[in-house]
N, C-alpha and C positions, 0 to 999 in steps of 0.2 A: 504493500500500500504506500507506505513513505516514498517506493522507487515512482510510482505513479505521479504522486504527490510533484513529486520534484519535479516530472517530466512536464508538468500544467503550468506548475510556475516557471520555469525554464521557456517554453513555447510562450508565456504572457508577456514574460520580460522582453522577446524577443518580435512579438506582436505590435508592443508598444512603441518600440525601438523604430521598426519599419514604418509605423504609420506616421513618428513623430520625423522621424528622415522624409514620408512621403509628403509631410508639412512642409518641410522648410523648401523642398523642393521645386513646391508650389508656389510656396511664396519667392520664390529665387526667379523662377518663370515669371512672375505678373509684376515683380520686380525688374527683369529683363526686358521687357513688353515696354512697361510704362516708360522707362530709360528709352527707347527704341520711336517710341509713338513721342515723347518730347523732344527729342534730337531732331525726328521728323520736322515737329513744331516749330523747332528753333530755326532750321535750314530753310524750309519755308518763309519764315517771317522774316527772314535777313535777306533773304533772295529780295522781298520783294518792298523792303524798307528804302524808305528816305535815305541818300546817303549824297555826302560832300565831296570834289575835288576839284582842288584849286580853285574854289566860288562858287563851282556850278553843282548843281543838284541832279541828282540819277538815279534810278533803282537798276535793279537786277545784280547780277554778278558784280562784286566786289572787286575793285581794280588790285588786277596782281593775280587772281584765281583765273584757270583754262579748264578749256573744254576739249577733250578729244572725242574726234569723230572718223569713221569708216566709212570711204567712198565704195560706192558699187562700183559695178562697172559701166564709165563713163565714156560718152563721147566727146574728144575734144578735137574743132575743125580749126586750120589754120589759113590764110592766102596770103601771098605775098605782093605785100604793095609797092615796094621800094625795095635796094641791097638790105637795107639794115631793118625795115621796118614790117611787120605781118600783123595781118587782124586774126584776131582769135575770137573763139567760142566755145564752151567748156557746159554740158549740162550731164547731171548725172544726179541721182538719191546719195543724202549723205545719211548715215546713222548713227546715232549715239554711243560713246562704248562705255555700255553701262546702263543704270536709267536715272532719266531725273527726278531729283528730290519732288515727294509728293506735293503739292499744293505750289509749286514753283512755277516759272516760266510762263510763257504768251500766249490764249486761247489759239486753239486749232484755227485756222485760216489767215492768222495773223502774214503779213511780207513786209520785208525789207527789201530797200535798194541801197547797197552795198558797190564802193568802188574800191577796187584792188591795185591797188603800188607793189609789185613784187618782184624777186629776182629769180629767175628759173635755171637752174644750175643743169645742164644736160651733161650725161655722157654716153658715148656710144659702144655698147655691149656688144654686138653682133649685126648681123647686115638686116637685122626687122627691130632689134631691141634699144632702147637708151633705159637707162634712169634717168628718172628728174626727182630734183626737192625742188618745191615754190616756197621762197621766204620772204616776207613782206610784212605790207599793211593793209588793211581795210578798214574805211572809213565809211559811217554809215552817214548818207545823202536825207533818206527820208524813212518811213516806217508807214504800214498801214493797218490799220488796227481791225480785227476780224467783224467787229460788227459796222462797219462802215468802208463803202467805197470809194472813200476821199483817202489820199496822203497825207502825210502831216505837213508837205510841201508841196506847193506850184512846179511846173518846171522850170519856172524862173529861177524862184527861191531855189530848189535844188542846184540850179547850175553856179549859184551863187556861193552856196556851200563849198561847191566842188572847188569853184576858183579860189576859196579862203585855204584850200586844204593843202593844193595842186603850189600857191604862194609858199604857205609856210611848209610846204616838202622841199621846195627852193630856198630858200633860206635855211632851213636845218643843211642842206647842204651845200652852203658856199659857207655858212661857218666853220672856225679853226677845227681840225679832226682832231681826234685824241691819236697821238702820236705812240705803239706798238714796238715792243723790241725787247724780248728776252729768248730765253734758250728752254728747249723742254727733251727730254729724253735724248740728249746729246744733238738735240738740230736747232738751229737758229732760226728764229719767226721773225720777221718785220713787216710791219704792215700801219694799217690804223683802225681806228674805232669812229666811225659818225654817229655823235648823240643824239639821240629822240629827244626834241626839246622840250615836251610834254614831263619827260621824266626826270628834268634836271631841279635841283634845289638848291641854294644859297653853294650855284658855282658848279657843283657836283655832278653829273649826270649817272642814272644808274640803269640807261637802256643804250644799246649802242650797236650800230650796223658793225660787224666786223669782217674785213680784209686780211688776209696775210699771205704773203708770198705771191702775192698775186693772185688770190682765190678766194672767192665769197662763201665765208663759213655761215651768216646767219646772223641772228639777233642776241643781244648775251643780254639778259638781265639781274640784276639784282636785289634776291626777293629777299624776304625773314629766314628763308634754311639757308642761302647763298647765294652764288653764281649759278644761272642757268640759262641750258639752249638744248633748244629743240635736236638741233639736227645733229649738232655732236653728239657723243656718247662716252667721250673717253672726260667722268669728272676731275682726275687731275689736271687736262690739259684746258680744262675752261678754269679752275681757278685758276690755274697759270695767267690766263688772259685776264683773270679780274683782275689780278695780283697788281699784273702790269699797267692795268686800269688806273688804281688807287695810287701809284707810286707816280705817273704822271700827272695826277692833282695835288700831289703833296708839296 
């Protein structure tokens, strides 16, 4: 009888054990959840807050945060007008990589018009193949908002835009470059850096087109984790390039 005894209380203790584990469990889950659904909240609400730069007022994305996206496959046509000169045409779905934060972003039907300043770096693979990178800018001319078929802009006022943009892309580039020149894995780089005027502050600038050797690496910024760029990959040899950033404003 006592062996009995034992075996009931032994199975209770161990009843309890489980159910008081399948509590906290629970609570760990809707403790997870709620963390989960307020994060949500949070991203949401800052996506689509008020926010300042340099005077002017904006929602959405946070300046300094990116989006990466996956093109399908696109069609892109070109002719040639002139030796140096060709028009292009590029259409294709672009996709998300990832999905966006819940309650974020622009009602479905929502368009922009969008102008691209880029540099298209080709090389040729084989007798049908190139790589390209495209690195640049885009400036956004107007926007049109899903429940309405008006612009936000004329196409006056758009071209107006365009010519303020198309100016201060000329002037960011007749200003002094940042002057480029150290050593990285036993090779010597010289080159320079054209800053984005946008991103410069008392003298400083922390966006910059960079050159070296004679070849267009891309845009280097300077965020809260560091130096970064897209198209490189090797992070020692971009700070290398911030390094030598900082030591020409010093």
């Amino acid at each position: 009888m006592w062996w009995h005894s034992l075996c009931r209380f032994h199975f209770m203790i161990v009843a309890k054990a489980r159910k008081k584990s399948a509590a906290k469990s629970s609570l760990r889950k809707k403790s997870a959840l709620k963390r989960t659904s307020k994060s949500k909240a949070d991203i949401s609400a800052s996506y689509n807050s008020v926010k300042q730069y340099n005077g002017k007022q904006y929602t959405g994305m946070a300046i300094g945060r990116s989006h990466k996206w996956y093109y399908d496959k696109g069609e892109w046509k070109e002719t040639k007008i002139t030796p140096d000169l060709w028009e292009v045409s590029y259409a294709v779905t672009k996709r998300r990589a990832g999905h966006a934060p819940e309650g974020s972003g622009v009602p479905v039907g929502t368009a922009y018009h969008w102008y691209i300043m880029a540099h298209q770096d080709v090389r040729k693979l084989n007798a049908n193949d190139y790589s390209t990178v495209l690195s640049g800018f885009k400036y956004k001319v107007a926007h049109k908002r899903a429940s309405t078929d008006k612009w936000s802009a004329t196409t006056a006022t758009q071209r107006k835009h365009l010519l303020k943009y198309l100016k201060e892309m000329i002037e960011q580039l007749e200003n002094t470059p940042v002057l480029l020149e150290f050593e990285y894995n036993g090779k010597k780089f010289k080159g320079e850096g054209t800053p984005v005027k946008e991103s410069c502050h008392d003298g400083v600038c922390f966006s910059l087109e960079i050159n070296l050797n004679g070849e267009h690496l891309g845009i280097i910024n300077r965020l809260k984790s560091g130096w970064k760029m897209n198209e490189v990959k090797d992070q020692k040899f971009i700070d290398a390039i911030g390094q030598s950033i900082l030591l020409w404003y010093e």
